[in-house]
C-alpha positions as CSV (number, residue, x, y, z in Angstrom):
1,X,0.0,0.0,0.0
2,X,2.9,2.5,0.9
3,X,4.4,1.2,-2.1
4,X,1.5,2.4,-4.7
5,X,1.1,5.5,-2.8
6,X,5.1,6.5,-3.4
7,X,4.7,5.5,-6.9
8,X,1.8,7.5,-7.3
9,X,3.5,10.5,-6.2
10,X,6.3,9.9,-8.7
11,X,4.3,9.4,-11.3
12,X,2.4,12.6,-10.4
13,X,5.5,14.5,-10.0
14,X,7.2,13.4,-13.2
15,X,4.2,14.3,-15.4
16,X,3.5,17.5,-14.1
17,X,6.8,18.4,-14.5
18,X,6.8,19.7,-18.5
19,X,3.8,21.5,-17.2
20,X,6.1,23.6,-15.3
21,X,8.5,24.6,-17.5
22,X,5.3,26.1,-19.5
23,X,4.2,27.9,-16.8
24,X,4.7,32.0,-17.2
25,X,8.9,33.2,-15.7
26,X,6.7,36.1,-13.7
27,X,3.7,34.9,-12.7
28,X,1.1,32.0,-12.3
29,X,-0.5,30.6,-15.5
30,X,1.0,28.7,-18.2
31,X,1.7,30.9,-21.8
32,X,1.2,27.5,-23.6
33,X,-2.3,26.9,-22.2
34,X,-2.9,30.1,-22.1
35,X,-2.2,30.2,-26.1
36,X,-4.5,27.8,-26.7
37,X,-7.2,29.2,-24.6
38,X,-6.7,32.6,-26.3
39,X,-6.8,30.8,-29.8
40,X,-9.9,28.7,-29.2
41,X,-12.1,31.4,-26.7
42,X,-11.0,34.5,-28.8
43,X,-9.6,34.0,-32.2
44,X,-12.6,34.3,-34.4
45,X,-13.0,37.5,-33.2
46,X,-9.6,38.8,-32.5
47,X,-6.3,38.5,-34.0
48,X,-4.6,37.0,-31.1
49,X,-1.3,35.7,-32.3
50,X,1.0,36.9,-35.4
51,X,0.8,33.7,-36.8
52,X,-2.5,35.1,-37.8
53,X,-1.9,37.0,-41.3
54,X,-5.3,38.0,-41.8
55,X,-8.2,39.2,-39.8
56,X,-10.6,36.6,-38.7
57,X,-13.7,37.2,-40.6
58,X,-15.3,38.0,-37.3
59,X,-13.6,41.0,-37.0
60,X,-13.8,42.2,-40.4
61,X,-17.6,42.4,-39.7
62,X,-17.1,44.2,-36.3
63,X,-14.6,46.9,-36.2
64,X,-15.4,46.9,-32.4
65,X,-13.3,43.5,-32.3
66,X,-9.8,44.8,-31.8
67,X,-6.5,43.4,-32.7
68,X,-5.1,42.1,-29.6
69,X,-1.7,41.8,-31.2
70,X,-1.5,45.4,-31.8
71,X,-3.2,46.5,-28.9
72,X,-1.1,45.3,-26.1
73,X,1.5,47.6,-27.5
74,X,0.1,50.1,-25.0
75,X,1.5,50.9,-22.0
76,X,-1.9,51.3,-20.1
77,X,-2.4,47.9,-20.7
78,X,-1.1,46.4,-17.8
79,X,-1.5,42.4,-16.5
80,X,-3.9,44.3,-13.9
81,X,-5.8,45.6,-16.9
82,X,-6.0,42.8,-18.5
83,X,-7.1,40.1,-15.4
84,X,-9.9,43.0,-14.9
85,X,-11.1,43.0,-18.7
86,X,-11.2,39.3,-18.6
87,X,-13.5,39.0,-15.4
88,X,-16.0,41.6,-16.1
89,X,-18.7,41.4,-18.9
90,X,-19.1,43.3,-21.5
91,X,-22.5,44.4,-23.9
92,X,-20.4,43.8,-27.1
93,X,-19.2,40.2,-26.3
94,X,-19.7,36.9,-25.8
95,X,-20.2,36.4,-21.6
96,X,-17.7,34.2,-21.2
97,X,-17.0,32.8,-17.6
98,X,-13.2,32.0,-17.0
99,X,-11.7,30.1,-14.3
100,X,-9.0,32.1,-12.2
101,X,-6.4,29.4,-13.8
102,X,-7.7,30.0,-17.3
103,X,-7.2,33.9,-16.8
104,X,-4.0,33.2,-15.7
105,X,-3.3,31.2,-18.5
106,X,-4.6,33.3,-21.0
107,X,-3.0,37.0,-19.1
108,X,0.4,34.7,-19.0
109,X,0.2,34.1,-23.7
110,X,-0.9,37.8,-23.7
111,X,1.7,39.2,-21.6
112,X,4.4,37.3,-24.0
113,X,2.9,39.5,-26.7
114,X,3.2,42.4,-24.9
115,X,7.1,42.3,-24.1
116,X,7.7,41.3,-28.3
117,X,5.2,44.1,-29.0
118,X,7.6,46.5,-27.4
């Protein structure tokens, strides 16, 4: 029984281990979740990496649907800014409810943008 339980705990430990060389070098989240999540949650609205070339066709319909890769070239946005934006609603887009560890995920990706944005 002691046996399975220490092996359990290796087992654990070994395979979370590439999950923490993801996670973000300043704060909590991982920026390769947090990529994905961004992707999947906000991509056919936004341009959210620049692997995108073009607009998604969302956001050709709805100038209100900035470009997240251009827009976190601004100083005022902030990782402060950003966790607020992501927890409060807004008229204009989809209510999406995140988890505290999928808005860490997702401010760790866009925080990667912002220091190659600079």
């Amino acid at each position: 029984m002691r046996a399975t339980g220490l092996l359990f705990s290796m087992a654990t430990l070994a395979l979370s281990a590439p999950l923490a060389a993801q996670t973000a070098p300043d704060g909590p989240g991982s920026v390769e979740y947090g990529r994905q999540l961004t992707e999947e949650m906000c991509g056919e609205c936004h341009r959210v990496s620049a692997r995108q070339t073009a607009k998604p066709p969302a956001m050709e319909e709805d100038a209100q649907a900035p470009d997240l890769t251009e827009r976190l070239a601004d100083p005022g946005v902030t990782e402060m800014a950003l966790r607020s934006y992501l927890r409060t609603s807004h008229p204009v887009m989809p209510n999406i409810r995140l988890t505290r560890e999928e808005t860490d995920d997702i401010v760790a990706y866009l925080m990667t943008m912002k220091t190659r944005a600079r």
